[in-house]
C-alpha positions as a Python dict, from the first residue, in 0.01 Angstrom:
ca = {
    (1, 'X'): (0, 0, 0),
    (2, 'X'): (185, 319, -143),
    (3, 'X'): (104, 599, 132),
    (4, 'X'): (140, 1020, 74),
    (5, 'X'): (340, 1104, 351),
    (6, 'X'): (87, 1319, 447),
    (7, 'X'): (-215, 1048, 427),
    (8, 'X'): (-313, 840, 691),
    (9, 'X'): (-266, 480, 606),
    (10, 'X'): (-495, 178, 586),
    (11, 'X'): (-821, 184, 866),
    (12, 'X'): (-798, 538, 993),
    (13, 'X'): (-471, 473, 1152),
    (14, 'X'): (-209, 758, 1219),
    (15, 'X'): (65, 743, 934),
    (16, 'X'): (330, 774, 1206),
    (17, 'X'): (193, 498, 1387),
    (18, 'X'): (148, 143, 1152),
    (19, 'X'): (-172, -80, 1223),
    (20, 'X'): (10, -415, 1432),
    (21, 'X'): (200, -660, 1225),
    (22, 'X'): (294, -370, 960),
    (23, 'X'): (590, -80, 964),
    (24, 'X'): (633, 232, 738),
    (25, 'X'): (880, 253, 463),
    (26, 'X'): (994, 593, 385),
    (27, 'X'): (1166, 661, 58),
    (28, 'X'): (1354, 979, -27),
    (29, 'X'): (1136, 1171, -275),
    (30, 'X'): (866, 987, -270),
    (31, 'X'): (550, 795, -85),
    (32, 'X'): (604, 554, 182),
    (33, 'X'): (498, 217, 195),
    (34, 'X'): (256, 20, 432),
    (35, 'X'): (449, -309, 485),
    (36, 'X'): (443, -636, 677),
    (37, 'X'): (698, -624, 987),
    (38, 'X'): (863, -863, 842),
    (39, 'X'): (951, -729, 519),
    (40, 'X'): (1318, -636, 441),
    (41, 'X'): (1390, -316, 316),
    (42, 'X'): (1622, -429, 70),
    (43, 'X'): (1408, -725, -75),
    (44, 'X'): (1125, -482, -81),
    (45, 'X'): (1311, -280, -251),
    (46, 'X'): (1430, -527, -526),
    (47, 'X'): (1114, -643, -596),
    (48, 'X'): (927, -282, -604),
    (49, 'X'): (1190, -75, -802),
    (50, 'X'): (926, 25, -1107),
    (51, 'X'): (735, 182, -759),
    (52, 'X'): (1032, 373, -622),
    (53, 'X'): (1113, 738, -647),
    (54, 'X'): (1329, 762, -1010),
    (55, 'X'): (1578, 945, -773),
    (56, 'X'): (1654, 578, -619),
    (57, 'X'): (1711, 389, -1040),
    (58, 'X'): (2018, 225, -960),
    (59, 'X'): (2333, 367, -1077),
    (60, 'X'): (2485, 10, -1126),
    (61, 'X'): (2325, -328, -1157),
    (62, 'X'): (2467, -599, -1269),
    (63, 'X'): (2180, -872, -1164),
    (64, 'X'): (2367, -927, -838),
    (65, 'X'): (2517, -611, -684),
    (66, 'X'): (2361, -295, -709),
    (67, 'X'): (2468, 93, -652),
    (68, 'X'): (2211, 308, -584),
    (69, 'X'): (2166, 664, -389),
    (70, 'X'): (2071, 603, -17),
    (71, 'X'): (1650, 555, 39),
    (72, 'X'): (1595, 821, 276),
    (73, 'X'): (1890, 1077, 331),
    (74, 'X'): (1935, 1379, 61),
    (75, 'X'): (2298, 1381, 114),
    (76, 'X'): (2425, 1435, -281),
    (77, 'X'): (2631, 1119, -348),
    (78, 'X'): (2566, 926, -57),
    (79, 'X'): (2571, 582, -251),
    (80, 'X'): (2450, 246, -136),
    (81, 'X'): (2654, -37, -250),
    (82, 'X'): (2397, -386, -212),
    (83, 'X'): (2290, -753, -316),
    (84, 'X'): (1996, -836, -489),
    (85, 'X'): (2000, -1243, -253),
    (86, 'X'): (1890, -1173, 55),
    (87, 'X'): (2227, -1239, 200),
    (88, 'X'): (2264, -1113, 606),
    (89, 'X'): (2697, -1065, 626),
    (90, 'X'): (2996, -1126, 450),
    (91, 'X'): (3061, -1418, 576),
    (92, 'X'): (2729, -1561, 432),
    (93, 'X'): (2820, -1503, 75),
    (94, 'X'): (3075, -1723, -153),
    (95, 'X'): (3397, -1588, -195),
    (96, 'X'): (3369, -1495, -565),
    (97, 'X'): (3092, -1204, -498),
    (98, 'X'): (3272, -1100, -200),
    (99, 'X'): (3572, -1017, -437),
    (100, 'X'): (3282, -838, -674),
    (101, 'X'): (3166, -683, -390),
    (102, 'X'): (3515, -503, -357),
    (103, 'X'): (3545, -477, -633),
    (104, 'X'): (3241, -305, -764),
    (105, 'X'): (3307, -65, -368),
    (106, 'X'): (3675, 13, -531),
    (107, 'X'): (3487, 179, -859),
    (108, 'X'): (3222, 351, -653),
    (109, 'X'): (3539, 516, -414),
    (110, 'X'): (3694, 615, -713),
    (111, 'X'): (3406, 810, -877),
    (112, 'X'): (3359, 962, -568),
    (113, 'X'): (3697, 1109, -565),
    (114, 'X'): (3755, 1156, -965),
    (115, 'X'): (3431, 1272, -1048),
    (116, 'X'): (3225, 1393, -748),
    (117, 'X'): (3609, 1545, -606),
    (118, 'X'): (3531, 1386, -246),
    (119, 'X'): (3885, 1340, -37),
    (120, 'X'): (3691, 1192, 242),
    (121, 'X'): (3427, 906, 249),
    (122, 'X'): (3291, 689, 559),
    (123, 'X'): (3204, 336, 513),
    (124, 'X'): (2940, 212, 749),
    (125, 'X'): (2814, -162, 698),
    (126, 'X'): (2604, -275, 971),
    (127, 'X'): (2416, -603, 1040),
    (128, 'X'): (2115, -560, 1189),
    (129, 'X'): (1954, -837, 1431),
    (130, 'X'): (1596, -797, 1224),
    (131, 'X'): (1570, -840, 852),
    (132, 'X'): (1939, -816, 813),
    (133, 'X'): (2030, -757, 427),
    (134, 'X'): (2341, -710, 333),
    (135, 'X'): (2469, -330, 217),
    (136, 'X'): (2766, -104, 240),
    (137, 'X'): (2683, 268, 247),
    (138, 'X'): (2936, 514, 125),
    (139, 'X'): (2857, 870, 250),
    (140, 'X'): (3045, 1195, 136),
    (141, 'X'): (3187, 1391, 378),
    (142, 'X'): (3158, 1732, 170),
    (143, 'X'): (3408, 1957, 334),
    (144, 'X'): (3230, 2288, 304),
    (145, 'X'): (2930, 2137, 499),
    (146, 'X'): (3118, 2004, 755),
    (147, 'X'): (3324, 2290, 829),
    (148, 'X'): (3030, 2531, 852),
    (149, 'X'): (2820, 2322, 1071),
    (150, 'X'): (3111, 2212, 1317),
    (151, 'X'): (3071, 1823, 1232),
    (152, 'X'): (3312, 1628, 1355),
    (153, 'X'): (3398, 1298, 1088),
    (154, 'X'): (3572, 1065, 1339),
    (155, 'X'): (3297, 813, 1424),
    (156, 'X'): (3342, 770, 1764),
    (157, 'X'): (3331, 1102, 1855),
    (158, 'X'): (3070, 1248, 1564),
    (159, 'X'): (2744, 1433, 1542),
    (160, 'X'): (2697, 1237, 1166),
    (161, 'X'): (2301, 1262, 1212),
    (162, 'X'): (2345, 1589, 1265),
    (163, 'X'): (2496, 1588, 924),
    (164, 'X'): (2248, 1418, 724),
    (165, 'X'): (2004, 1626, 874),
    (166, 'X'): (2136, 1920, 694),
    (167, 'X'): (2041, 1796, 330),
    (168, 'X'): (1689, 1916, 271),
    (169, 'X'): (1596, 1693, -52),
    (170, 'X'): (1415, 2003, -185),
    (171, 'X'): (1751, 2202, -203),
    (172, 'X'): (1952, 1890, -252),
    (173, 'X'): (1748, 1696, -544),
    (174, 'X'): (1925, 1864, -852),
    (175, 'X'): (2291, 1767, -688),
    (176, 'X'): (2142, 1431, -591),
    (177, 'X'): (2090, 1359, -967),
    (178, 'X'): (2417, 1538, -1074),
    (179, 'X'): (2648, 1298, -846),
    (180, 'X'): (2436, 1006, -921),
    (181, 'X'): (2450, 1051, -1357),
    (182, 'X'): (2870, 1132, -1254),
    (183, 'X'): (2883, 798, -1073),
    (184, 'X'): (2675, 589, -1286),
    (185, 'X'): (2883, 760, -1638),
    (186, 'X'): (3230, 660, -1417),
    (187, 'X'): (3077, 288, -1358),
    (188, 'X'): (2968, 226, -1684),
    (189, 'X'): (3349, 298, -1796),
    (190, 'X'): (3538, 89, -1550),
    (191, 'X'): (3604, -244, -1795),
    (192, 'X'): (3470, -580, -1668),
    (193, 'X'): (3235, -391, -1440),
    (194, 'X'): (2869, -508, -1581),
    (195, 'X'): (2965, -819, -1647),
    (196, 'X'): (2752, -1035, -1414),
    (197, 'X'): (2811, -1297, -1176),
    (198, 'X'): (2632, -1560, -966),
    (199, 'X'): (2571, -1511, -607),
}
């Protein structure tokens, strides 16, 4: 059930408060989605991509691994390197698409730095304990943002939310396409790249 974020959602309910046995999707740019608590995000999102926002068309897909701006933060460039199995860790997956993995991460750094002219990236990949599925996100640290808002990049000491929080998608959508088109050109260069592989 595709919600407005400003409609209430199925039976009267409040849209920031699911019926039981469902949870709220939220999808940068676009409506949210009425799911089953058990849905994963990323499955959900493989198998719904003709119903997500155009701003979330992967950048790279090669059947397997995917590259893809983040689903809910407007941070320009903040990609989302992923697997179409539902695959939990690393350690889950056969060596050969871990080494794809890296390899398709390697390309996406090097965009980022060639063609988006980002010096400084975090890497966050965390397994979750519910509907774990596994995904690397890569988000720009753009140096004029940080130093005006007084965000601090090492982890254990940062205010990152307070950095997404600064990308308003309505001032952020035309860079959001811009680094996304600069990454997916860069990709679609890199030999060997879209060639695809088993999981």
């Amino acid at each position: 059930m595709m919600l407005n974020h400003s409609e209430s959602s199925a039976g009267g309910h409040d849209p920031g408060v699911p019926p039981p046995g469902h949870r709220v999707l939220a999808f940068l740019g676009g409506a949210s989605r009425l799911v089953s608590e058990d849905t994963c995000r990323g499955c959900f999102m493989n198998r719904a991509e003709d119903e997500l926002p155009g701003l979330l068309a992967p950048v790279h897909d090669d059947g397997v691994v995917t590259v893809r701006q983040d689903a809910e933060w407007a941070v320009p460039g903040f990609m989302v390197v992923g697997v179409r199995p539902h695959i939990g860790a690393l350690d889950e997956m056969e060596l050969p698409l871990v080494e794809r993995l890296g390899r398709v991460t390697h390309a996406v750094r090097r965009a980022m730095r060639d063609r988006l002219g980002l010096a400084a990236v975090q890497m966050y990949q965390e397994e979750k304990l519910d509907r774990p599925h596994f995904h690397v996100w890569m988000l720009p640290l753009w140096p004029d943002v940080m130093a005006a808002h007084g965000i601090n990049p090492r982890i254990y000491e940062s205010n990152i939310t307070d950095y997404l929080s600064l990308f308003a998608l309505a001032e952020q959508e035309s860079a959001i396409r811009r680094c996304a088109d600069e990454v997916r050109r860069f990709l679609s260069e890199v030999p060997g790249l879209s060639a695809a592989t088993q999981p």
